[in-house]
C-alpha positions as CSV (number, residue, x, y, z in Angstrom):
1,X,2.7,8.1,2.6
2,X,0.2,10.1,4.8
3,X,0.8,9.4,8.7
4,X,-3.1,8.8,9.0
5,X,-5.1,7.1,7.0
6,X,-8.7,6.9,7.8
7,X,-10.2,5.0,5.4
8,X,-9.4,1.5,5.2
9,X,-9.8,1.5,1.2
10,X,-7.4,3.4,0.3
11,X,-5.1,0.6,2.1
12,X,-5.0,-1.7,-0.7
13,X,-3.3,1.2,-2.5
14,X,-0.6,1.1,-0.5
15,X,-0.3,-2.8,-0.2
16,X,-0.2,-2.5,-3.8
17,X,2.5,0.0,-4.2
18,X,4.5,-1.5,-2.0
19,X,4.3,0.4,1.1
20,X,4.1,-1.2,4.6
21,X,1.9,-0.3,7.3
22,X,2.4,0.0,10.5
23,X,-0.7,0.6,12.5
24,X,0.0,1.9,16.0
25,X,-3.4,0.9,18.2
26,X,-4.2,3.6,20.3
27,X,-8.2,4.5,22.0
28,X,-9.7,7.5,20.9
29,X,-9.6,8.9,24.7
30,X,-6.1,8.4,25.5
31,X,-5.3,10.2,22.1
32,X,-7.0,12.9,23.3
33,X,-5.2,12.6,26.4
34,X,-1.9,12.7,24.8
35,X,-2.8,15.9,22.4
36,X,-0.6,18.6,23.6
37,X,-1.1,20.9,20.9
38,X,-5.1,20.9,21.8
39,X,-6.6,19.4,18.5
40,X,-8.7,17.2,20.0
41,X,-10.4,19.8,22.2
42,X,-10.4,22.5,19.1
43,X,-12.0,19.9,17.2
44,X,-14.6,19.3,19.6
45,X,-15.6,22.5,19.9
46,X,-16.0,23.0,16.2
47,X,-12.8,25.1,15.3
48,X,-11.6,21.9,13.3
49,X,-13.5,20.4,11.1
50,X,-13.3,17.2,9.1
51,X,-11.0,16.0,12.1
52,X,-10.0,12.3,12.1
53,X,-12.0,10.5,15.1
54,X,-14.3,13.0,16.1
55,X,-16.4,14.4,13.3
56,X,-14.9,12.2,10.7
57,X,-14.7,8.1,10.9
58,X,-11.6,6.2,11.3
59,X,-11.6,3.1,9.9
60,X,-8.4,0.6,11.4
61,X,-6.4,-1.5,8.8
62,X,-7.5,-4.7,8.3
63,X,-4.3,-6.8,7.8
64,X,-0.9,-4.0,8.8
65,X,2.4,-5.4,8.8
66,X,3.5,-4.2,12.1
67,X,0.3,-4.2,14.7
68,X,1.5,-1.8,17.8
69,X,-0.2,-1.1,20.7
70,X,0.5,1.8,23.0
71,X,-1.2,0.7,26.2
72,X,0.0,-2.9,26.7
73,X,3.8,-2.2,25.4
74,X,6.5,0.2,26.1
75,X,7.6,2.5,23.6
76,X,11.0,0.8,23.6
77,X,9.4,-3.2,22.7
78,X,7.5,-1.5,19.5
79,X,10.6,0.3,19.1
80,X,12.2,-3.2,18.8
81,X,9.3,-4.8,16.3
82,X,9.4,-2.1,14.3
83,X,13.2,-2.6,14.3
84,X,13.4,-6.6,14.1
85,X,10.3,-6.7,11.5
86,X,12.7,-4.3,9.2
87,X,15.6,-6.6,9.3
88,X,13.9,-9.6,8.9
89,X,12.0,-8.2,6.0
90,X,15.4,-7.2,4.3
91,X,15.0,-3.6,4.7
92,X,17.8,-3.4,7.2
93,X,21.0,-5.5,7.3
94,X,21.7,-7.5,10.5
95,X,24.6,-7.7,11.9
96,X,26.6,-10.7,13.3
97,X,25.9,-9.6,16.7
98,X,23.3,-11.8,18.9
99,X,21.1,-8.9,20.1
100,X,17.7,-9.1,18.2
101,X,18.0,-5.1,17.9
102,X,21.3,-5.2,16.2
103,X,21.9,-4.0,12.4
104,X,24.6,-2.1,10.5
105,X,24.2,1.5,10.5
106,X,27.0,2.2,8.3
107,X,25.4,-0.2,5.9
108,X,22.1,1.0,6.3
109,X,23.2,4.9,6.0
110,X,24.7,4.0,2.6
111,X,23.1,1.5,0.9
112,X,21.6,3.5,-1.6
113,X,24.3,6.1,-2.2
114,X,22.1,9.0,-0.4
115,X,22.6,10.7,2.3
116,X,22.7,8.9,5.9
117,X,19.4,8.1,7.2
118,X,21.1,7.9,11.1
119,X,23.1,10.2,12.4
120,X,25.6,7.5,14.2
């Protein structure tokens, strides 16, 4: 699955395939704020081209599964939807624990037989 996808047409391949998307909401300025590799400014001044938000669209997803924003919630709150939307979704296996951020690692690093996806 790519990490950006900026066309929103090519969502409903994912959808269809299964995939879920999370979008994480953040303005085009405060991305460019945050850019400490200097993409933003390279693409501005024409060293990258095609470049996603400044010389080529981005269109937002219309319906994602997880909706994040980066201005109005700590990292640690999406941390937790992200989280809480896995395990109620299935995807993760809660635990009997009362915390809405608990689930079982163990279980989760070897559901599938492959190699652990945590490092506990």
């Amino acid at each position: 699955m790519e990490l950006i996808q900026p066309y929103g047409g090519r969502l409903v391949d994912l959808v269809a395939h299964g995939e879920e998307q999370v979008f994480v909401d953040t303005p085009l300025q405060v991305c460019e704020e945050r850019d400490v590799k200097g993409f933003y400014a390279r693409a501005r001044a024409g060293e990258l081209k095609g470049f996603t938000g400044v010389d080529d669209p981005y269109e937002p997803p219309v319906a994602p599964e997880i909706l994040l924003s980066t201005q109005n919630t700590s990292p640690e709150e999406n941390a937790r939807r992200i989280v809480n939307y896995l395990v109620d979704q299935g995807f993760v296996p809660r635990t009997q624990s009362h915390s809405p951020m608990s689930f079982d690692l163990e279980a989760l690093d070897h559901a599938d037989g492959a190699q652990p996806l945590i490092e506990t």
